[in-house]
C-alpha positions as CSV (number, residue, x, y, z in Angstrom):
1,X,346.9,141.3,128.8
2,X,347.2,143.1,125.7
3,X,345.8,146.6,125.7
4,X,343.0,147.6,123.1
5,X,343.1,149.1,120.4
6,X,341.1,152.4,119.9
7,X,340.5,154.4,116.8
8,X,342.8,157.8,117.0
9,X,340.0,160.3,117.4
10,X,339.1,158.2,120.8
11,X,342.1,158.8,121.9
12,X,342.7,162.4,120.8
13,X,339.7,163.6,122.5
14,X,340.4,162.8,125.9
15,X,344.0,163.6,125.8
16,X,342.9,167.5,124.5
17,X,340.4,167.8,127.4
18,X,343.4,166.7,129.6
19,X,345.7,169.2,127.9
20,X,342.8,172.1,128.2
21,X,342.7,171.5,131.6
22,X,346.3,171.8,132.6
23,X,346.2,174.7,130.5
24,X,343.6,176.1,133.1
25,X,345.4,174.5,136.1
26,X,348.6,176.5,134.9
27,X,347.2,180.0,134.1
28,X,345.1,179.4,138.1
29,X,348.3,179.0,139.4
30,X,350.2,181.7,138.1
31,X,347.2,184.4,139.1
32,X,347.9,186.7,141.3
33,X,345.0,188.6,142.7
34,X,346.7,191.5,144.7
35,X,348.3,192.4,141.9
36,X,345.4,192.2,139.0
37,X,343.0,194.1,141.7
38,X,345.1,197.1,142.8
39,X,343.8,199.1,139.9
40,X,340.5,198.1,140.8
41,X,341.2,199.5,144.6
42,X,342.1,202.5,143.0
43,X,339.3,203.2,140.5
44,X,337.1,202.0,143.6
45,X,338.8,205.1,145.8
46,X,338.3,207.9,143.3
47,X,334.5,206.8,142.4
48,X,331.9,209.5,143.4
49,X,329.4,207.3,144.9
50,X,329.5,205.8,148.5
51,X,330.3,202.1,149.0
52,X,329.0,199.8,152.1
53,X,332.9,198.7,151.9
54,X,336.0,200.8,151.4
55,X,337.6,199.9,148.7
56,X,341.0,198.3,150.3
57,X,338.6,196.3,152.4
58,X,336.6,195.3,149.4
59,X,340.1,194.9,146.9
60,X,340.8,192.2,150.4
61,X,337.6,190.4,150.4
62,X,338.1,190.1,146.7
63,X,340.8,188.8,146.8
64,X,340.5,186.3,149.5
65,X,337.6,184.7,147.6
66,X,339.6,184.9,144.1
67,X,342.3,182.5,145.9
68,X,339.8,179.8,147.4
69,X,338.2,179.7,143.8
70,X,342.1,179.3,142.6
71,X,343.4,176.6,144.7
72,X,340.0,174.8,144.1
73,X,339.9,174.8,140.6
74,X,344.1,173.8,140.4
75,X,343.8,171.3,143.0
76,X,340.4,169.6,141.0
77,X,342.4,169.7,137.5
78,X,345.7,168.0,139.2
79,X,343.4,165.3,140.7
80,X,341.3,164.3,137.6
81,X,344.7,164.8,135.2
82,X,347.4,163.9,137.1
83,X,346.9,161.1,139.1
84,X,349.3,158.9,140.5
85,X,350.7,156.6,137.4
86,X,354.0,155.0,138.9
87,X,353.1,152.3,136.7
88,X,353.5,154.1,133.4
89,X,357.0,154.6,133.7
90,X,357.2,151.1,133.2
91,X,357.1,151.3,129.9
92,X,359.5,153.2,129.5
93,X,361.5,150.1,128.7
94,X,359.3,149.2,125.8
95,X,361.0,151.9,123.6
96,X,358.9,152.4,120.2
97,X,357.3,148.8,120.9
98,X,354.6,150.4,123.1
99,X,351.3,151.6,121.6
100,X,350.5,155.4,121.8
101,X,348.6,155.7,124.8
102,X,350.9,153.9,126.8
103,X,354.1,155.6,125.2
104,X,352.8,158.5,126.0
105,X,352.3,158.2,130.0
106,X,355.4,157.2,130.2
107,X,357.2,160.0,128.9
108,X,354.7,162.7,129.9
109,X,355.3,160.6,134.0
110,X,359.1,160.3,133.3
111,X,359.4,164.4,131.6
112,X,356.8,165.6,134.1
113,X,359.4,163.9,137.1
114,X,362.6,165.5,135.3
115,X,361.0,168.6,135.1
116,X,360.5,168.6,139.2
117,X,363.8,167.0,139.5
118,X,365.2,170.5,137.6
119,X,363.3,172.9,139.9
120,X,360.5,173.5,137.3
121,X,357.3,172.2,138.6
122,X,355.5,175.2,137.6
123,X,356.3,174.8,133.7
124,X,353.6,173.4,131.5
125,X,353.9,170.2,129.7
126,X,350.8,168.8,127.2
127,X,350.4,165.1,126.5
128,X,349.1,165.7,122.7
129,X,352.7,166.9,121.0
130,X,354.2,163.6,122.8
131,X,351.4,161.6,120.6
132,X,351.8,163.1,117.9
133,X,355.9,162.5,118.0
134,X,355.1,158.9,118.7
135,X,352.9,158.8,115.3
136,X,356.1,160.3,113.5
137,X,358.7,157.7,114.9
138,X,356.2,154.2,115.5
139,X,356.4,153.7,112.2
140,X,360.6,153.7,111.7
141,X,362.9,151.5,111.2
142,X,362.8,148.4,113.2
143,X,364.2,148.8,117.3
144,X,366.9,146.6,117.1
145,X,368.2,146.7,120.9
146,X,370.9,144.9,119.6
147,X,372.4,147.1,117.0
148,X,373.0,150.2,120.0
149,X,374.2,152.9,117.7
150,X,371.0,152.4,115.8
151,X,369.1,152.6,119.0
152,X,371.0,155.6,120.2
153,X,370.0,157.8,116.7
154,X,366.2,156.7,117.2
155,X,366.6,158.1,120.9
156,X,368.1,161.6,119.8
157,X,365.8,161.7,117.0
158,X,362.7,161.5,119.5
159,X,364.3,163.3,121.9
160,X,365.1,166.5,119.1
161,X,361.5,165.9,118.2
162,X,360.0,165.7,121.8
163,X,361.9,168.7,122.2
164,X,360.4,171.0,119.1
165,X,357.0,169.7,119.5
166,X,355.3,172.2,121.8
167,X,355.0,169.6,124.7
168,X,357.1,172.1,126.4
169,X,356.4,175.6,125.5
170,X,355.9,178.4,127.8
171,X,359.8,178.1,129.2
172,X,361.5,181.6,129.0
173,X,364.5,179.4,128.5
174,X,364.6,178.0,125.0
175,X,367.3,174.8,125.6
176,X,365.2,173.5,128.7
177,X,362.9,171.4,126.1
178,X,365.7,169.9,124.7
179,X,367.8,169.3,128.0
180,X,364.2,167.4,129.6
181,X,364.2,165.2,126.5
182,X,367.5,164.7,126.4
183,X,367.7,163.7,129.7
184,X,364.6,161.3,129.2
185,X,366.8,159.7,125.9
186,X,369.9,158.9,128.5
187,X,367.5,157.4,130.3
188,X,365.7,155.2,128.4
189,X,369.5,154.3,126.7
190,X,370.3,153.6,130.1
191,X,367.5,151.0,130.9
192,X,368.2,149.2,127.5
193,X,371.9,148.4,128.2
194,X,370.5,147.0,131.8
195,X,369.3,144.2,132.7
196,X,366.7,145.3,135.3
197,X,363.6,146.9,134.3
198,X,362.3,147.0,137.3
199,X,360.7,150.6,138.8
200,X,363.9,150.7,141.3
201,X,365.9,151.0,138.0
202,X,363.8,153.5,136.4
203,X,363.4,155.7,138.8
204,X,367.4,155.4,139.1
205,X,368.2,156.3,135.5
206,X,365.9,159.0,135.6
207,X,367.7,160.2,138.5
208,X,371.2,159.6,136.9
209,X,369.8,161.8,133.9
210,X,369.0,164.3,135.5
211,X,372.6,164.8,137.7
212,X,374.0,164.1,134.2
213,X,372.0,167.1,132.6
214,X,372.9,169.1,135.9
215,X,377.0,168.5,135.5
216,X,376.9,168.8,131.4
217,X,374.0,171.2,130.8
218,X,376.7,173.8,128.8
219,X,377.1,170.2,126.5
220,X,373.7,169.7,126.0
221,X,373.5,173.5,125.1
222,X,376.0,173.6,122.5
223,X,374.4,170.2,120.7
224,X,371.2,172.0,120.7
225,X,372.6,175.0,118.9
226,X,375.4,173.0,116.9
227,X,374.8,172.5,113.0
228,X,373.3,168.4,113.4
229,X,371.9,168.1,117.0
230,X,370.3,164.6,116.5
231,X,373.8,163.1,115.8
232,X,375.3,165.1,118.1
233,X,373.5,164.2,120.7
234,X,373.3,160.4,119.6
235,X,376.9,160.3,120.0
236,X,376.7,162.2,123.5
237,X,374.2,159.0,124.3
238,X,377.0,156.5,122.5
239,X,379.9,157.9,124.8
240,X,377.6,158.1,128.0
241,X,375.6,155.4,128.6
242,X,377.6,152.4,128.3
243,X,379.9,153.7,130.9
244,X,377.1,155.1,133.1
245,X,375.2,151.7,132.9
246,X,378.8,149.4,134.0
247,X,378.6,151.9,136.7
């Protein structure tokens, strides 16, 4: 069944409430209470009028409440933006052929699993960036699956523009972007040069990706900071993937 087609605004909208609210879900779960309420303890101790409470047992009860209200409100934003969507991975094999919507689940599923696969489930990623790089790239040249070292440039050229976009932002590292989306492009390079496509054989790419990025992370560095890191890391893709996907 082919999917509709909505106008972009429709599409916008919801995807910017989404992003607000991970937003929200992050900063919840980076709060620490203890810490933002010591001072308050404090002032609370040297204040001239009586209190029912003292002010350690207050700062305590304050803080108790402050992390129901926290673990509510991540735990409701996780449920109503990040449901359970094996199936969008799946289209991960489509490559610039799928429309926007569905492009982007895939690669916000497949960067959110690499991202959890690197030990960063805490960093923030925003579906909107990933829509806007599949408005830049939709419109290139043909796919031609074909023609690999043409596919291989369009897959570091998403990648390096996945990567710069802001979906990932807040990382005090400033290569982990690119080594996620890099990761993702040896992925997806891997599923084109196999001839399953099934969700046994994405989930294993991905997972080959990621020890990849693991054993050649100084690599991945160096093309990041080297003077053309598109073709640089289209010809990392080129001398990778063909090998990885006879393996």
């Amino acid at each position: 069944m082919t999917r509709p087609q909505f106008p972009d605004v429709l599409e916008e909208a919801p995807r910017l409430v989404k992003d607000l609210l991970r937003g929200l879900r992050h900063n919840l779960r980076q709060l620490d209470p203890t810490r933002d309420l010591e001072s308050l303890a404090q002032n609370a101790a040297a204040s001239p009028f009586p209190l029912p409470l003292s002010p350690l047992a207050l700062a305590a009860e304050l803080v108790r409440e402050t992390r129901k209200a926290a673990k509510f409100g991540s735990s409701l934003a996780r449920d109503i933006i990040d449901p359970q969507q094996d199936d969008a991975l799946l289209a991960l094999v489509e490559g610039r052929h799928a429309d926007r919507a569905t492009f982007v689940q895939a690669r916000y599923q497949a960067a959110r699993y690499l991202m959890k696969r690197m030990g960063h489930n805490d960093t923030l990623l925003l579906e909107r960036p990933i829509a806007r790089v599949w408005a830049e790239t939709a419109l290139s040249s043909s796919d031609n699956r074909a023609n690999s070292e043409n596919h291989f440039a369009y897959l570091a050229d998403q990648a390096l523009r996945l990567a710069q976009s802001g979906a990932i932002s807040e990382s005090d590292d400033r290569h982990f972007p690119f080594r996620i989306f890099s990761a993702l492009a040896l992925a997806e390079a891997l599923l084109a040069l196999s001839p399953n496509h099934d969700s046994a054989a994405i989930m294993g790419a991905l997972e080959i990706a990621a020890e990849v990025m693991a054993l050649r992370q100084s690599t991945f560095d160096a093309i990041m900071d080297g003077f053309d890191p598109a073709a640089a890391l289209a010809a990392e893709l080129k001398l990778l993937a063909p090998h990885l996907a006879e393996a």
